[in-house]
Each structure stands twice: as C-alpha cells, then as structure tokens.
N, C-alpha and C positions, 0 to 999 in steps of 0.2 A: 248097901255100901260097897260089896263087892264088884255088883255093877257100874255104880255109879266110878270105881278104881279103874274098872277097864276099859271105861268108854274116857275115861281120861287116859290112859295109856295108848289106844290106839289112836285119837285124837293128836296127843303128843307124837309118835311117830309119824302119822299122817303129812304132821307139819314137818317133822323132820325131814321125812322123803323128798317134800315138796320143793327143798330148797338146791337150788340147783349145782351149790359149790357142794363140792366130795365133805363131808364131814363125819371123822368117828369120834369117840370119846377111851381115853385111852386112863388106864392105874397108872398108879405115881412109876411103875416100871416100864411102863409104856408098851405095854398090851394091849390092844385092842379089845374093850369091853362092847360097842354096838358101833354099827353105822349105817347111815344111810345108804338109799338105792343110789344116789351119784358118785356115790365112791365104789359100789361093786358094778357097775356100768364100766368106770374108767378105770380100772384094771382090770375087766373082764373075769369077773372072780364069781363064785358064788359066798357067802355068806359068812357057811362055816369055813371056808380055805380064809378066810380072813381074823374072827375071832379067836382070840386067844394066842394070833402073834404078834412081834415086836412089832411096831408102825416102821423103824428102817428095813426090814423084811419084804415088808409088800410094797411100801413106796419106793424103795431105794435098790430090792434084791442085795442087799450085804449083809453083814454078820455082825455089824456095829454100825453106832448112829457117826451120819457122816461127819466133815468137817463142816461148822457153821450151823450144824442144827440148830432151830430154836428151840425146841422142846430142851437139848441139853444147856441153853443159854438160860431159858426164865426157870430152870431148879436155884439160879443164886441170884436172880434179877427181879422173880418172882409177880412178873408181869407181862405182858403180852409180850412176844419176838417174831420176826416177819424173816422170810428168807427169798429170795427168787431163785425161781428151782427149772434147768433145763433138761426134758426128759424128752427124748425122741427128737420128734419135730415141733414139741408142744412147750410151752413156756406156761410155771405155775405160779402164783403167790402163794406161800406156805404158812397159815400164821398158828402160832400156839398161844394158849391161854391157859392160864392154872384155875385150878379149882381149889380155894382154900379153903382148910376149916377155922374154926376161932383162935387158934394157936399160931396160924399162918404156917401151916403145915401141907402139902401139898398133897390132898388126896384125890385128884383125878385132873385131867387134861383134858381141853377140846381143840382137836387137830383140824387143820379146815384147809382146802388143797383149793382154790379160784383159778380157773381156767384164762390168762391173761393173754394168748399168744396171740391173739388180733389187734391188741393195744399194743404187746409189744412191736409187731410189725410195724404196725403206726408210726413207733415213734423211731423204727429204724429207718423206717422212709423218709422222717419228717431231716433225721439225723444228717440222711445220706444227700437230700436237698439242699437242705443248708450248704454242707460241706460242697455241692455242686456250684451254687450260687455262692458262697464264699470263695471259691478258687477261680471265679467267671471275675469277678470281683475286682481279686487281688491281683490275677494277671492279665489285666485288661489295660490298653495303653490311654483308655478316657479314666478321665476322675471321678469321685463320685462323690459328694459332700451332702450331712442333714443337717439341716438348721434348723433352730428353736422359733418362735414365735419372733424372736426378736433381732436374727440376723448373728447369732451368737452362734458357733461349730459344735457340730454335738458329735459329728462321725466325720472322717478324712479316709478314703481308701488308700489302702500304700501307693497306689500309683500318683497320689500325689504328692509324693516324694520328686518322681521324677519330673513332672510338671512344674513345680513352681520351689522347689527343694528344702521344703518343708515336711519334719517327720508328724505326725499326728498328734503326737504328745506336746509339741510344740503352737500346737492350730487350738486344739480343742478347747470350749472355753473364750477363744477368740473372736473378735468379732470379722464378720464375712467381708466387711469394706475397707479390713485397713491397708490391704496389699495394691489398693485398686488406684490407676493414675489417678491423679486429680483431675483433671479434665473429663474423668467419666464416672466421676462419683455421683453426680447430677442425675443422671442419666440410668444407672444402677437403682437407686434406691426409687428414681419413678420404678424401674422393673420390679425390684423389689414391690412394688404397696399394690401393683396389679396382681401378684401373683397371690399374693397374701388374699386379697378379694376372691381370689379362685381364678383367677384368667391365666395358664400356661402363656410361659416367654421365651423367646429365642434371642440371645445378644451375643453378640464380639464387644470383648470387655477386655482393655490394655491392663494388665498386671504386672508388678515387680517381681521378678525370681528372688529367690534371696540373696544370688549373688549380685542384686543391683540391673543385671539386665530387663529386659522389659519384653513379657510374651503378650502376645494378643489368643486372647481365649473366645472359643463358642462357648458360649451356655445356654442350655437347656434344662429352666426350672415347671417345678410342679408343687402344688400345695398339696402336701398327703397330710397335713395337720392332724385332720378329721379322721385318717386311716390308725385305728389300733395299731394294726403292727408297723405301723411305723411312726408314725405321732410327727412329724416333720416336715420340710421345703425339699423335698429331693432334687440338686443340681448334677446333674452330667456335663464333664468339663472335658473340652478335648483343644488339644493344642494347635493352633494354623497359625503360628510363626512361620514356619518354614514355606508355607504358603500364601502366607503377604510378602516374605520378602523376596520368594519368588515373580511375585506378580509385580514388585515396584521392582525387580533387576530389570524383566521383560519391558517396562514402559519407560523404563530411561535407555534401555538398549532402542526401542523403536523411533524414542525421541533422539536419540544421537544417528541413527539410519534416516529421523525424515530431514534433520542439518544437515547428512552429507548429501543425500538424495538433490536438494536444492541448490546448497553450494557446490558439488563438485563440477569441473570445466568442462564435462562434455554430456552432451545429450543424451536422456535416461528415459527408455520409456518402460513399463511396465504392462504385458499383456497377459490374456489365457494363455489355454494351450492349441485355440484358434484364431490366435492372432491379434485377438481383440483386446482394442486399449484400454487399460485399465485407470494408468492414473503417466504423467508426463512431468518431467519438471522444467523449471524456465528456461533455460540453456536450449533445451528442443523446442519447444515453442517462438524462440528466436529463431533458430535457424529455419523453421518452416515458415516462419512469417503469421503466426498466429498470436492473436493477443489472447485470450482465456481458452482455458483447459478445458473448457464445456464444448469447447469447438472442436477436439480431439478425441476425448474420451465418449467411447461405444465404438468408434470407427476401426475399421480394421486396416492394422499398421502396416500391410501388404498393399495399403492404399498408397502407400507415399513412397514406394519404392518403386525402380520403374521396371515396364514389362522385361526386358531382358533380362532385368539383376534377381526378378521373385523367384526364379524356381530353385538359384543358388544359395538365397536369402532363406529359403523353404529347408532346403537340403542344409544348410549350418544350424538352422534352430531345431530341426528335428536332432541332427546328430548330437546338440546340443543339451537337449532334455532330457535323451537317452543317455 
C-alpha cells in the first residue's frame, strides 16, 4: 500500500511538472505549500527559496498582495479570478482557484501564472493595424462604402461626408441607389448584378450631394461577400467633378477658338516650329486662291512667302516664339 502511495505520488507530480504553466498550491494564507518545476524555472529560484512564502513575495517581490489580486478577490467571490499581470518584458495570465471544503470554507488555493506575451504582442499588433488602416481610412480624400447583399449601407468612411455630404449615421441602413441620377440607375444596378456574380466594375456614376448639386463619381466595386472579415461589396468612391468640368470648360473654350478661328477677317494659318502647316482657315485659303485645306496642309508656309520677305518672315517668327 505504501508503494502503491508513492508511485501515486510521484506519478502526480510527474504530471504536475509536466505542465508548462508555473503552478503552486498555496494555504488559505497564501503560502506556498508545492510547486512545479515551471514555476522555479521562471523566477529562477530553487525550491526551498520558494516554499513557505507568501505567493506576492516571489511573484510580485512586495510585502503585501497587490492591487487587483485574485487570490484577494475569490476569498468573498469564492471562485475562479483572472488578472493580466506585466512583469518585465513578459506579460502573464494569473488565475486563482479556491479549494473548498464542505462548509465552503477555503482551505487551499491553486495559483497558475500562463505565459501570454506572444499573444499579447499579437493582439498589440493586430491593435496597431487596425488603428493604421482606420486612420488610412478616415483621412483618405476617396470614399469607401460596404454593402450588404442587397445594396443596403452597412459602413460609410467619414470622407464621405465630404463627398456627397452625407454623415454615416444618416446613409447607413440606406439603400446604395437612392442618391443616384435617374438616368443612371439603369446602368448602376446592371453594375451592380455583375459584381454580385464576382466580376469587379469600374463606373462614373452622376450623384446628388445633399445640397442638390450633382457630383460625377468613379467607382470602383469588388464582391468580398464571401471574405470573413469583411462579409460585403467594398466601393472605392473618389470624386472627378472638378475634372469633367474641367474637361467641358476646355471643349467649349476650343469650340468658341475653332468660331473665331473661322470667322475672324483675316487669314490664320497654324504651323510647327518648322514652319509646317498645320491647319488654315477660309479667309487664307481665299486669299491664296485654294479651294480645300488638303491642299495647304503638310506644306511649308515659307512656301507662299516670297524669296526676299523669308529670311525677315524667319527672323519675326523666331523672335516670336521666343
């Protein structure tokens, strides 16, 4: 029977050692009655420097248990307590557990120290991402919109405030076409049902601001449906108002340059910077006695000048260009 106790005894230990979080067992005073080899590994201790003192002694070096202990929290809660504990460069989970007797009277403790500091990095990283891509996000001058299954707002980035001036709180919940002109709703929800299929789209789509003006937007959609972390349509909206009306200033400006070009009284010709014609309008083509500008255009305009007036002709247009 004797043996039979101590091959249970070393057995128990055995297992005890084997386990790789620090764990002792501590009296309702919380003195260290045993512990494992991962707990005299991780504070470099031998055995006896550990038994028979207070656990905030050797885990904490003070003279009283800290603020937040669990072990002082489950003497009135009288069940498990967890703390996260930063010691050095090393981050622990600390959890205590009572040992009761039939009275519910607390005669012994198992103190267990888990070694979390690569999970915490984890999640500092995971932390520090986010906040990276949230602030890419938020002070980005494109928009950025997720939609549901169904064309209904589920996220708005604040920059789409400035875009179409709409706060999020106000979109979300909303459906994705009601800002859209009419004349390209059509055309929308075709883009719409391809991307839904999986097919990425690229559109310039006429929008209402909410002040009533009307922006013309790129969009660029994607179906992340199927993506866990994100479960959505992700749109990239970016604004090129100010670049269509750019682009229609420039074509009524060239369209009111090619009326006077034509109408104005005196002959116009247009060439490089060797001379060569480029384009003529009708007024010169009278006076040279040409009926189509096919018959002018490539020739060089030093052709129609005579030898004496080219080298003065030469000398005005250079001084000219410079």
């Amino acid at each position: 029977a004797e043996q039979a106790l101590s091959d249970s005894s070393q057995q128990w230990q055995t297992t005890f050692d084997a386990a790789s979080d620090a764990i002792c067992l501590l009296d309702p005073d919380q003195r260290v009655l045993r512990c494992n080899r991962a707990m005299i590994e991780m504070f470099n201790v031998t055995e006896k420097d550990i038994i028979g003192r207070h656990c905030w002694e050797v885990v904490h070096g003070t003279s009283e248990p800290i603020m937040g202990c669990p072990i002082t929290q489950i003497k009135t809660s009288l069940r498990r307590e967890e703390m996260e504990l930063h010691r050095g460069d090393r981050w622990f989970n600390v959890a205590a557990d009572p040992i009761l007797d039939q009275n519910r009277e607390i005669k012994g403790i198992v103190h267990v120290m888990r070694d979390i500091t690569e999970s915490k990095r984890a999640e500092e990283e995971l932390k520090r991402k986010e906040h990276y891509f949230r602030s890419l996000i938020e002070n980005s001058s494109d928009g950025i919109m997720v939609l549901n299954k169904d064309g209904t707002i589920r996220y708005e980035s604040p920059s789409n405030l400035r875009l179409l001036g709409y706060s999020e709180a106000e979109r979300v919940g909303k459906s994705v076409f009601d800002p859209i002109h009419k004349d390209d709703v059509d055309r929308v929800v075709d883009a719409f049902k391809k991307v839904l299929s999986g097919v990425p789209e690229r559109a310039e789509v006429r929008v209402y601001h909410k002040d009533g003006s009307i922006r013309h937007i790129e969009v660029n959609a994607a179906n992340l449906l199927d993506d866990p972390a994100v479960g959505g349509m992700v749109l990239n909206l970016r604004d090129i108002t100010a670049r269509r009306e750019a682009e229609k200033a420039l074509r009524e400006s060239e369209e009111k340059l090619r009326i006077l070009f034509q109408t104005v009284g005196v002959g116009v010709t247009v060439t490089d910077m060797t001379g060569k014609i480029l384009d003529v309008n009708q007024v010169l083509l009278k006076l040279t006695g040409f009926d189509r500008k096919e018959e002018v255009i490539g020739r060089n305009g030093f052709d129609f000048i005579s030898e004496k007036d080219r080298d003065r002709a030469a000398h005005a247009l250079t001084n000219n260009i410079i």
